[in-house]
C-alpha positions as CSV (number, residue, x, y, z in Angstrom):
1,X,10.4,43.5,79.4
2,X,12.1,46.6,78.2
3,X,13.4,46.6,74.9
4,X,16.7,48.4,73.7
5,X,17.2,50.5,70.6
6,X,19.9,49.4,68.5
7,X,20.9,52.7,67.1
8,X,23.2,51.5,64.4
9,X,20.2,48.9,62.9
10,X,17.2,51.4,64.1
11,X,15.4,48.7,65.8
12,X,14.5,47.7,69.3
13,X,15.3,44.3,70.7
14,X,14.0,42.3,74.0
15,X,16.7,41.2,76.3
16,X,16.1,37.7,76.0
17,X,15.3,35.7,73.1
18,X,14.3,32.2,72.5
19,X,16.1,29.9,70.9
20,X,14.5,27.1,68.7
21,X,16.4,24.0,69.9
22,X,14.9,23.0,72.0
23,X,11.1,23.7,70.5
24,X,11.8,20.5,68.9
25,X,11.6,18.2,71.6
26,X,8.3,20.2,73.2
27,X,4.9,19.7,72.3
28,X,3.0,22.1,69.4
29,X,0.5,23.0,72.0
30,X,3.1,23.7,74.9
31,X,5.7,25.7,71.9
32,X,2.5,27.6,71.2
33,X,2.0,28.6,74.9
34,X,5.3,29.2,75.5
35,X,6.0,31.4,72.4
36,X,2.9,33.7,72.7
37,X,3.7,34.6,76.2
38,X,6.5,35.5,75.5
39,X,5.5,37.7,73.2
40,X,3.0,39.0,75.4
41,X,5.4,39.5,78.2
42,X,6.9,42.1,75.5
43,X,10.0,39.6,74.0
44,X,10.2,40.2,70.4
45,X,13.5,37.7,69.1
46,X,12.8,34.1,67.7
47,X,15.6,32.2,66.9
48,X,16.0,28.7,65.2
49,X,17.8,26.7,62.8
50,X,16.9,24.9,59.3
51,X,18.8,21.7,60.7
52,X,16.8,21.6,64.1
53,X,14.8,18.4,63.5
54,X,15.3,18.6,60.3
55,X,12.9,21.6,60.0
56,X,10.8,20.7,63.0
57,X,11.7,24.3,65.0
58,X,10.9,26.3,62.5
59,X,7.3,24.0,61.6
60,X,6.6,24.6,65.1
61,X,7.3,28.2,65.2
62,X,5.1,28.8,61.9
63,X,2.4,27.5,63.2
64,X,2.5,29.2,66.6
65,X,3.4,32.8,65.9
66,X,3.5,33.3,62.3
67,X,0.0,35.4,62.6
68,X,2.1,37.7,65.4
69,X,4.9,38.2,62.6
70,X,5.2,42.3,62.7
71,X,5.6,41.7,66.8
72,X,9.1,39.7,66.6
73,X,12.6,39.8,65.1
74,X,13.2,36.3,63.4
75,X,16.2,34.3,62.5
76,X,17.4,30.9,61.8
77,X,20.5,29.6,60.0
78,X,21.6,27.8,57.6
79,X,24.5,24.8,57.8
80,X,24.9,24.6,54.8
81,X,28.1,25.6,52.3
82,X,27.3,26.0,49.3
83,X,25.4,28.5,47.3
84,X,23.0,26.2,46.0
85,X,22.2,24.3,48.9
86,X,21.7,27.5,51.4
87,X,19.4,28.8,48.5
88,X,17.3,25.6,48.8
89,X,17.2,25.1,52.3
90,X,16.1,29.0,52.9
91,X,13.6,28.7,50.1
92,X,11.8,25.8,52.7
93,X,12.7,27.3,55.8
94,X,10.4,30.3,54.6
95,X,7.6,27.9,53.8
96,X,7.8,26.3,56.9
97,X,8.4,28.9,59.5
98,X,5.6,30.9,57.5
99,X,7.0,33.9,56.3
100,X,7.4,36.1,53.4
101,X,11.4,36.9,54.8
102,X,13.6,36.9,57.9
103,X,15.6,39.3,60.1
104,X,18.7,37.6,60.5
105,X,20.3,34.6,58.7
106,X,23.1,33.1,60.4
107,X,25.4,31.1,58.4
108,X,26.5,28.5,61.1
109,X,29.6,27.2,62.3
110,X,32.0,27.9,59.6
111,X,34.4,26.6,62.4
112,X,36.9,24.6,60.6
113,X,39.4,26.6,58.0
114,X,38.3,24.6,54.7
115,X,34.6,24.5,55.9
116,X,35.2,29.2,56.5
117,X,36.9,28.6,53.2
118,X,34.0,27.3,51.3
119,X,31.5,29.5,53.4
120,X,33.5,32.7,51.6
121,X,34.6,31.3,48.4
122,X,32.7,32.0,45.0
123,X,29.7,30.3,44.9
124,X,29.4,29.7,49.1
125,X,27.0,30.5,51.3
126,X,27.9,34.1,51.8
127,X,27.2,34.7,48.5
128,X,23.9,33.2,49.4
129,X,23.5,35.4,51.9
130,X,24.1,38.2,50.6
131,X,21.4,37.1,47.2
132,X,18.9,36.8,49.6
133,X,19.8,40.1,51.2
134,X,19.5,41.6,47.9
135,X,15.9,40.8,47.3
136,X,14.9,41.6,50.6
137,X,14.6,38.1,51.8
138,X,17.0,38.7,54.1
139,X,17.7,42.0,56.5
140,X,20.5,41.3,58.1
141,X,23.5,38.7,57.7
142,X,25.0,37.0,61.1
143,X,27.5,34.5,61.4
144,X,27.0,31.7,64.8
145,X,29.0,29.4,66.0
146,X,30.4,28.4,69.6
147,X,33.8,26.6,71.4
148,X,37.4,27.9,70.0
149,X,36.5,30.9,67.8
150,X,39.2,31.4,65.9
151,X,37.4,30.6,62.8
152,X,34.6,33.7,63.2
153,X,37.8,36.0,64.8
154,X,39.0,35.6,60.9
155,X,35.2,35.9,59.7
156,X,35.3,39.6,60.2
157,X,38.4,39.8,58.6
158,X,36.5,38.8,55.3
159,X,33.3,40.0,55.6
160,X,31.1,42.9,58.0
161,X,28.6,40.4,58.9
162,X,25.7,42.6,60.7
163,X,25.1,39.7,63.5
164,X,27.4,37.4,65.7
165,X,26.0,34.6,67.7
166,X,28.3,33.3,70.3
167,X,28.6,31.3,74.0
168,X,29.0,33.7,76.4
169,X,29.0,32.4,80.0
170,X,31.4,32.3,83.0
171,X,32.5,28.9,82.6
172,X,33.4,29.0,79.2
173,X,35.1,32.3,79.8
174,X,37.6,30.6,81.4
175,X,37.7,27.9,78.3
176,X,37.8,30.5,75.4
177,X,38.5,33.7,77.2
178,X,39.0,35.2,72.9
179,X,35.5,34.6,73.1
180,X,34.8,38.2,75.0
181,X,38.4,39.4,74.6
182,X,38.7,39.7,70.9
183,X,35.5,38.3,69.3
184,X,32.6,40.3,70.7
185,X,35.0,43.7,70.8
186,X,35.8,43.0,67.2
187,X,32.3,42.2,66.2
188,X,31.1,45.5,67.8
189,X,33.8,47.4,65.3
190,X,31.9,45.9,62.6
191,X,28.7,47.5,64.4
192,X,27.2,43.9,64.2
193,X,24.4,43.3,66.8
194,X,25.6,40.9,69.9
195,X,23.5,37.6,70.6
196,X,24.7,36.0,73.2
197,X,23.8,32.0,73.5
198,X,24.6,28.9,76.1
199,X,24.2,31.0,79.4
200,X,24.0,27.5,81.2
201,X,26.7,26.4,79.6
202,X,25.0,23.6,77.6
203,X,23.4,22.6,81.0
204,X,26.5,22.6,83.0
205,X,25.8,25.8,85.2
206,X,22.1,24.3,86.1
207,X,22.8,24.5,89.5
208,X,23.3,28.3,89.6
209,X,21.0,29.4,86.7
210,X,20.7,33.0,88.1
211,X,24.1,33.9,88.4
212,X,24.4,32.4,85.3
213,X,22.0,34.0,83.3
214,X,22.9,37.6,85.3
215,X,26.5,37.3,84.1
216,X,25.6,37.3,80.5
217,X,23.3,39.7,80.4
218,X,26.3,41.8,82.1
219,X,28.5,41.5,79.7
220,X,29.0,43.4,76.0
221,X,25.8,41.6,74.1
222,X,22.6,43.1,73.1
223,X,20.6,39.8,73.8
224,X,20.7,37.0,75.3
225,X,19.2,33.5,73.4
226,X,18.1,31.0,76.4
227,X,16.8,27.6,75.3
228,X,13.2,27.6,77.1
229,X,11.3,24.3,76.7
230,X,8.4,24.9,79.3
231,X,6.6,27.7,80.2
232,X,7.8,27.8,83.8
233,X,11.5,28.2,83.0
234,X,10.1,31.2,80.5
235,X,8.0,32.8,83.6
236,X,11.5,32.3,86.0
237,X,13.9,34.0,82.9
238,X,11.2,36.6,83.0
239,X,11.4,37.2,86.5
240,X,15.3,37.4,86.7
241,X,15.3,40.0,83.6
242,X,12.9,42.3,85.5
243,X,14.9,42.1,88.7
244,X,18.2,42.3,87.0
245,X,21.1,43.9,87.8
246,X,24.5,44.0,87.1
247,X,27.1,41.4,88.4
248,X,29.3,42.8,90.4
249,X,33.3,42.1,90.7
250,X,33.0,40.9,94.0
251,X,30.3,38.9,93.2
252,X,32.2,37.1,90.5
253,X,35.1,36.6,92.4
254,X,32.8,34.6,94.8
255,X,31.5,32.8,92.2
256,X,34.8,32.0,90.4
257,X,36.0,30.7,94.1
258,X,33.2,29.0,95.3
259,X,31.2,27.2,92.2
260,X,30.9,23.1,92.3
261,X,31.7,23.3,88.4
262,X,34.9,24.9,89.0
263,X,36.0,23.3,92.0
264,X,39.3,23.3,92.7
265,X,40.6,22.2,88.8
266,X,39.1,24.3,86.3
267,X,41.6,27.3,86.0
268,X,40.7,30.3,86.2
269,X,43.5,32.8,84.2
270,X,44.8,34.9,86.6
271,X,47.6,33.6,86.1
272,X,49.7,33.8,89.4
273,X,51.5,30.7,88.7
274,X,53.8,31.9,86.3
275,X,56.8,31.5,88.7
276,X,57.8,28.0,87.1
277,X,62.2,27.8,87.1
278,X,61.9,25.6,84.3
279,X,59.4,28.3,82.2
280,X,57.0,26.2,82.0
281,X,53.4,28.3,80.8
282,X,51.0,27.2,83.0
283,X,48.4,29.3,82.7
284,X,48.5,28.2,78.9
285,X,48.6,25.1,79.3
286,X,45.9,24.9,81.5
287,X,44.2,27.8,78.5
288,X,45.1,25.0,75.5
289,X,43.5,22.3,77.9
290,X,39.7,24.2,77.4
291,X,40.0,24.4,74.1
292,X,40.9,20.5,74.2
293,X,37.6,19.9,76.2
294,X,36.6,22.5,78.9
295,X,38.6,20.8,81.2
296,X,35.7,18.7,82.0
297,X,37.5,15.0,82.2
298,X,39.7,15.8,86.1
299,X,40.8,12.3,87.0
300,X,37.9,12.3,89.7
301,X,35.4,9.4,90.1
302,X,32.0,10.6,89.6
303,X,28.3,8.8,89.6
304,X,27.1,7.8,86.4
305,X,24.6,10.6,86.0
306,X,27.1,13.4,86.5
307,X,29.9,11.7,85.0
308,X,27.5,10.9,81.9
309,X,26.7,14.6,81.9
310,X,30.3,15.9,81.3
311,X,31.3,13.1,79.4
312,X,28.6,14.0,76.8
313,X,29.5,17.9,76.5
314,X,33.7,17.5,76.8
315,X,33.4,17.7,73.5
316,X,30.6,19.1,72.4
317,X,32.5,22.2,70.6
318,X,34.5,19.4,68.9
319,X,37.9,21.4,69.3
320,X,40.8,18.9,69.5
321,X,42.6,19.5,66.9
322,X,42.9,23.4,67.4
323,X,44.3,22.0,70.6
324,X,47.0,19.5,69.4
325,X,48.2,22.3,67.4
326,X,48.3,24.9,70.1
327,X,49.7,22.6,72.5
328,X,53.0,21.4,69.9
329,X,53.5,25.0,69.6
330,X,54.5,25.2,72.8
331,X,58.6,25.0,74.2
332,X,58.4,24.0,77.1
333,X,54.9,20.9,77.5
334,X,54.0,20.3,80.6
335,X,55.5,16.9,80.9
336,X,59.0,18.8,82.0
337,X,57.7,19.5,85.5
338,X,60.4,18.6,87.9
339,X,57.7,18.7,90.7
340,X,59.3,21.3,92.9
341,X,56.1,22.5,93.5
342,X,57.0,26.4,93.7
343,X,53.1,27.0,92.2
344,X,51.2,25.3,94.5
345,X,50.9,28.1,97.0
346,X,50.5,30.5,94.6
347,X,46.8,29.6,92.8
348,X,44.1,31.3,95.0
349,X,41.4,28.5,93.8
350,X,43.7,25.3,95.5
351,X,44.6,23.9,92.5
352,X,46.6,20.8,92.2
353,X,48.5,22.4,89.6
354,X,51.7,19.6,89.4
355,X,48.2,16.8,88.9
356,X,46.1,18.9,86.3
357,X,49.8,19.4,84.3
358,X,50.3,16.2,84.1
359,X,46.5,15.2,83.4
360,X,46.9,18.1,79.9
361,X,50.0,16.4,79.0
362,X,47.6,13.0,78.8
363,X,45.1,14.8,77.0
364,X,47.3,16.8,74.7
365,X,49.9,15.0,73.2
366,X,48.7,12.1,71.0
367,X,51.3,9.9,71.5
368,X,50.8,9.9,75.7
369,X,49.5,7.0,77.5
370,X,50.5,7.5,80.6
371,X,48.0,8.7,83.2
């Protein structure tokens, strides 16, 4: 794989990383088989996180790669708030990942405005952080998260962190479009470095992994983090990185059109509905609606395994309440359609539109029963 130079940190970076998630449920022997050929295959980023396993990851990792340390960039995060505590847990995720300092340490998911709050404050993690950085523990500060982001949008209004690691795929483009509309462009003002995660979409885009995986690496990121559990999947990301090229427009469009996880609900944004008499937003509605749970639950009767599937990652991102609030700021809700149905012929994806209103009204006012 060839790497890229990051000019503004001076160092060179693989396009695909591995992330340390799931190197907790794999076997020591198949993490160390899957990590060295990686590195062999000329990958140099190692990602995990304190609280994956409870320190399992980064065990794992230590004991795989830790003799190959001047051959990788390495990160994990830390979930923790305060000062003290992120001191602590970084002090034993040195000792167990094997290393006399890391490359990146994400402070994770400060997604919640007390939890940011805390993160910032005196005495918080950043402060933490930026210790560690200090002594040279620490080379560079990131901040991760995934779902609604306007928690690390308000980040880099506080602090220049030097990394951002987000979700960046083409389903949850259509769920958190500030994702790649404000966060990343903002982030690259800051000159941070752009890790993208969650190409799959937690799993839900397994049935079109290429595409997948080829649309994030198209967009604005400098690497892509993919969650590699056996060394066939790492030998098939290879194999799509060396053959990559760009998504094209078209191609999108055919995806966006023609892609079982879309079907004929999820909305896409172009927004040619906006022709409601009664001014109703659609399009923002249907926007709100992601953030509520990636308009996963549709009213349709699945089988168990897929239902169970969907089910378990509506809401993964844990976003409901940014959504009750969005939703009451609205005028007009979507329980004032009169059904006149002058929208229906206007969505290009088939989209029952005067259905999915009335399924977001369901989901987004509290005090609705009725569907």
């Amino acid at each position: 794989m060839e790497k890229k130079l990051l000019k503004n940190k001076n160092i060179e970076i693989s396009p695909i990383g591995i992330g340390g998630f799931h190197l907790v449920e794999t076997p020591l022997k198949e993490v160390e088989k899957i990590l060295n050929t990686y590195l062999d295959e000329g990958g140099n980023y190692i990602e995990t996180a304190a609280q994956y396993g409870d320190g399992l990851s980064e065990i794992k990792i230590g004991k795989s790669v830790s003799s190959r340390r001047d051959e990788y960039i390495l990160a994990t995060k830390t979930h923790i708030r305060d000062k003290k505590g992120a001191l602590k847990t970084f002090e034993r995720s040195l000792k167990n990942l094997k290393a006399d300092y890391v490359d990146i340490l994400f402070i994770h998911e400060p997604l919640q405005p007390d939890v940011l709050k805390k993160v910032v404050s005196k005495d918080g993690s950043l402060e933490a952080a930026i210790q560690l950085k200090e002594k040279g523990l620490v080379k560079y500060i990131g901040i991760s998260g995934h779902g609604y982001p306007k928690m690390l949008i308000k980040a880099f209004d506080v602090f220049n962190f030097d990394a951002l690691l987000i979700n960046v795929n083409y389903f949850d483009n259509l769920n958190f479009p500030e994702i790649q509309n404000i966060l990343i462009p903002k982030a690259r003002q800051k000159n941070s470095i752009i890790f993208a995660m969650k190409a799959l979409a937690d799993g839900l885009l397994y049935h079109n992994t290429e595409d997948a995986i080829r649309y994030t690496l198209t967009q604005d990121i400098d690497c892509l983090v993919l969650g590699i559990n056996k060394l066939d999947y790492l030998y098939k990301d290879i194999e799509i990185v060396k053959k990559f090229k760009p998504i094209t427009n078209n191609e999108l469009e055919d995806i966006l059109k023609n892609d079982q996880l879309l079907s004929n609900y999820v909305c896409r944004q172009c927004k040619k509905c906006l022709v409601c008499p009664l001014d109703i937003n659609i399009a923002e509605i249907f926007r709100i609606e992601g953030i509520f749970d990636r308009q996963l639950y549709d009213g349709i009767i699945r089988d168990p395994k897929e239902y169970w599937l969907r089910e378990t990652l509506r809401f993964w991102f844990n976003d409901k309440e940014f959504a009750y609030k969005e939703y009451e700021k609205l005028k007009v809700k979507a329980d004032k359609c009169n059904e006149c149905g002058q929208c229906l012929d206007k969505c290009p994806y088939n989209i029952n539109i005067i259905d999915k209103l009335k399924i977001c009204h369901f989901k987004l006012s509290k005090d609705s029963k009725d569907f």
